[in-house]
Structure formats: C-alpha cells, structure tokens
C-alpha positions as CSV (number, residue, x, y, z in Angstrom):
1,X,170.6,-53.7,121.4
2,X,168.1,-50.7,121.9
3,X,168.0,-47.4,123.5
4,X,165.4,-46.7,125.8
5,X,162.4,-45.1,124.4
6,X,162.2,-42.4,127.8
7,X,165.0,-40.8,129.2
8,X,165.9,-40.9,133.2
9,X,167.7,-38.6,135.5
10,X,170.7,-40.8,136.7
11,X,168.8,-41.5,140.2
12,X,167.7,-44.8,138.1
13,X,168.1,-47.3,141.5
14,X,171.0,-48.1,141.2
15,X,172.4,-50.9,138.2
16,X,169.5,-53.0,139.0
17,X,166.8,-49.9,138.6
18,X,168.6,-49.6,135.0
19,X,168.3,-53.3,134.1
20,X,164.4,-52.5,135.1
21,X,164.0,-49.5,133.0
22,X,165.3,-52.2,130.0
23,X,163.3,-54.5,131.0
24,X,160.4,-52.5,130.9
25,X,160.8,-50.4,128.2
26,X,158.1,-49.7,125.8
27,X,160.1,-50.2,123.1
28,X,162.0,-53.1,123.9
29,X,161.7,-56.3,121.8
30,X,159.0,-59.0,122.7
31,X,161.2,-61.5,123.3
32,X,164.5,-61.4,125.5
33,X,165.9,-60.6,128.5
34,X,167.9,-57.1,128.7
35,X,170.5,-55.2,130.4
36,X,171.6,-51.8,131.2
37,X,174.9,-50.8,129.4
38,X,176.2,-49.2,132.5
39,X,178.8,-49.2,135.4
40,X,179.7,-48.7,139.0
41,X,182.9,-50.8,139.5
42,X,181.1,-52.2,142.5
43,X,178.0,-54.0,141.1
44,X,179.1,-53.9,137.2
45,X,182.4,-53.5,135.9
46,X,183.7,-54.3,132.3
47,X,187.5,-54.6,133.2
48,X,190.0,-53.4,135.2
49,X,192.8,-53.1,133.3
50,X,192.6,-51.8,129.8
51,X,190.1,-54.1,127.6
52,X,190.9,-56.4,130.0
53,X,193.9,-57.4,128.7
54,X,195.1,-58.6,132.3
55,X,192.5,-61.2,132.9
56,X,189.9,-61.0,130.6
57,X,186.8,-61.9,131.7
58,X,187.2,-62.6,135.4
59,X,187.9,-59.1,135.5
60,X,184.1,-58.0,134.7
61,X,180.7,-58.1,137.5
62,X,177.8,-58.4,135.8
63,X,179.2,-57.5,132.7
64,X,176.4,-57.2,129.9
65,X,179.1,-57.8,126.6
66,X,179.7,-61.7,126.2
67,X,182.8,-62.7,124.3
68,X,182.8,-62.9,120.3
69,X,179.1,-61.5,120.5
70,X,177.9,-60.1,117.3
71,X,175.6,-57.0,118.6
72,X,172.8,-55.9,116.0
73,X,170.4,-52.9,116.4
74,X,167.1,-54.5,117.9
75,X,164.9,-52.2,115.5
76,X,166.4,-53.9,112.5
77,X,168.2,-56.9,113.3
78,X,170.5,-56.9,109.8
79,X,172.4,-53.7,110.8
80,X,175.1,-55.1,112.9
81,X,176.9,-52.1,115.6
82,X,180.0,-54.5,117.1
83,X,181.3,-57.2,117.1
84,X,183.1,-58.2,121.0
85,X,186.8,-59.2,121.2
86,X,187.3,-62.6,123.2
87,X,187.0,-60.3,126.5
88,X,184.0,-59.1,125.6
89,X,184.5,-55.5,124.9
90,X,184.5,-53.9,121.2
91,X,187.6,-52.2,120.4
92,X,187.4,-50.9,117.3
93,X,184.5,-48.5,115.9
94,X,181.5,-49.5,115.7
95,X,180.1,-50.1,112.4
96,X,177.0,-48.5,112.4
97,X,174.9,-45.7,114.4
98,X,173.3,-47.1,117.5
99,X,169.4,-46.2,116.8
100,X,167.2,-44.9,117.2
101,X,169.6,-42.0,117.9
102,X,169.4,-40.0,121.3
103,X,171.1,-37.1,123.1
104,X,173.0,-39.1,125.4
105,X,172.9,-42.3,127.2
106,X,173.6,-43.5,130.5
107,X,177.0,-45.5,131.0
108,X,179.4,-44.0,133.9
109,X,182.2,-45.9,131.3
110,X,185.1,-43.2,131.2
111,X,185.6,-41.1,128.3
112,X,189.2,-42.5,126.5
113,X,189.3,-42.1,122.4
114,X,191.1,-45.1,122.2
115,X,188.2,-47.8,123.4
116,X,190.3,-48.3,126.5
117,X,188.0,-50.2,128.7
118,X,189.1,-49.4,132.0
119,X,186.5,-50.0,135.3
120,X,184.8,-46.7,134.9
121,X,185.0,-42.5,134.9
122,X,184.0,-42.3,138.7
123,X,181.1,-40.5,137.4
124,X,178.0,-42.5,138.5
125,X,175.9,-40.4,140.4
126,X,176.7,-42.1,143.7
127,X,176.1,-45.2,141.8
128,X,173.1,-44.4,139.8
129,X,171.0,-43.5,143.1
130,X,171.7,-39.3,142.7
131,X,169.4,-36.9,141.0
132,X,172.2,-35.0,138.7
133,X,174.5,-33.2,140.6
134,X,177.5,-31.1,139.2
135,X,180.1,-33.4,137.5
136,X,178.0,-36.3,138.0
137,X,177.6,-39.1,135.2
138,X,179.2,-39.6,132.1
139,X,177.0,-40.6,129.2
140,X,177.8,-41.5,125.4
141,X,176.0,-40.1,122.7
142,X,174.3,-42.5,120.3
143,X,174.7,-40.5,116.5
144,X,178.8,-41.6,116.9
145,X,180.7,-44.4,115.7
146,X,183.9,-44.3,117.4
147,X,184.0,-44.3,121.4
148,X,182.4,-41.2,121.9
149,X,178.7,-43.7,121.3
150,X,179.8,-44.8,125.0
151,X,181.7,-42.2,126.9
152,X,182.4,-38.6,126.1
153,X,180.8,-36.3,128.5
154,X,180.4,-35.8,131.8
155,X,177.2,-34.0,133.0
156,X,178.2,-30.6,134.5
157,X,176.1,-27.7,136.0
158,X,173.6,-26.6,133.7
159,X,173.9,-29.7,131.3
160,X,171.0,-32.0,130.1
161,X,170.3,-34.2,133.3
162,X,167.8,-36.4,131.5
163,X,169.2,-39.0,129.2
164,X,168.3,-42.8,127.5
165,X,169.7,-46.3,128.7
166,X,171.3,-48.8,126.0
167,X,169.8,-51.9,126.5
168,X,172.0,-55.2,125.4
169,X,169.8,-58.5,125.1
170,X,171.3,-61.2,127.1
C-alpha cells in the first residue's frame, strides 16, 4: 500500500480516474498493479452489511481488500498496516501508521469507530466526478491507527478540498 505522492480534488473520474492516479503515481512501486482505496456503492463497494458478515465477499464490486491479505507499507515492505479477515476487510486497528503520512485521503467509506464496513457515507462527490462541494466526500486521515486512517471526516464548506489516494497493490 502507498499514498499518492499528489493530492486531487475529488473530481478524480470517477473510481476508474482513481485507479489511474495509482497507477500513475510517481511514487508508486515499479512493479504491480494498483487500486484506489475508494467507494461509490455502484462501481466499488466493500460490503453491504456490516464487515460483510451477511455474505462475505459476494457482497463487494471491485473491491480492492482480498481475503486473509497481509497489507505492508510499499515504502518499507517489513512494516505490516492490516491484516484482512476472511471477507476481506480489517477489523481491528491497524498496526502501524499508513506512510508516508498525509492530511487526508480519499475513500467515501463512512465514518463508524467501530470498523463497521457498511457500502459507504454517501459522500462521493457525485461519484468521484464533483469538484468539492459542501458536504461532499469523506476522507481518512493517514497519521491514525484505529478507523479514523479510513473514514472520519466529511469535507464541508471551507474545508481542505485537495487530498491523497491510498493505493492497495492487487
């Protein structure tokens, strides 16, 4: 896993714009293919019911977590940050920063202290396609451990509108 080197307005073109932006990073890994760690519920979901306890993985699009998946940082490759769960979400916190660190990333995943995965906050920026608009995108911040890394805030008026993408190797 890395987080973009640039930061993006959440007009990013939609999920597939994001998986670009990972894709062509200039601080992504030589090797790999990577993916956005963001949602819509239409083109990307993680689960629909909470960690997708209701049917596991056929409950995810395009999910970018595989099941049992240890997740390192890409910059050093010892420091593990998760670990998945058989559904391929983490539910637990994670046990180290995700780096380098950044103000906030990208993810539309909604903000729950209790890593309940559910589809999403309904804060995507009209699916990653809109500027920033008031109440727009949720976003984690990357210098936490527990589930604030991947949801905590939602952009409002006169917030940052510029933040990274988490990239997750496939």
């Amino acid at each position: 896993m890395f987080v973009t080197a640039l930061p993006y307005n959440a007009n990013l073109g939609g999920i597939v714009g994001a998986d670009n932006k990972c894709s062509t990073a200039s601080n992504k890994p030589s090797s790999g293919t990577y993916k956005a760690l963001i949602v819509d519920d239409v083109n990307r979901r993680a689960c629909t019911s909470v960690n997708c306890t209701s049917g596991g993985v056929t409950e995810q699009i395009d999910w970018v977590l595989a099941p049992n998946t240890t997740y390192v940082q890409a910059i050093d490759t010892s420091k593990t940050i998760f670990i998945s769960n058989a559904n391929g979400v983490n539910t637990n916190n994670l046990t180290d920063v995700i780096s380098p660190a950044s103000t906030g990333i990208w993810t539309g995943i909604r903000n729950n202290p209790s890593w309940d995965w559910l589809t999403y906050s309904g804060f995507t920026c009209s699916s990653w396609t809109d500027g920033v608009t008031t109440t727009c995108g949720s976003y984690g911040v990357t210098s936490w451990t527990d589930s604030r890394s991947i949801s905590i805030y939602t952009v409002t008026a006169g917030g940052p509108t510029q933040y990274n993408l988490l990239c997750v190797e496939q």
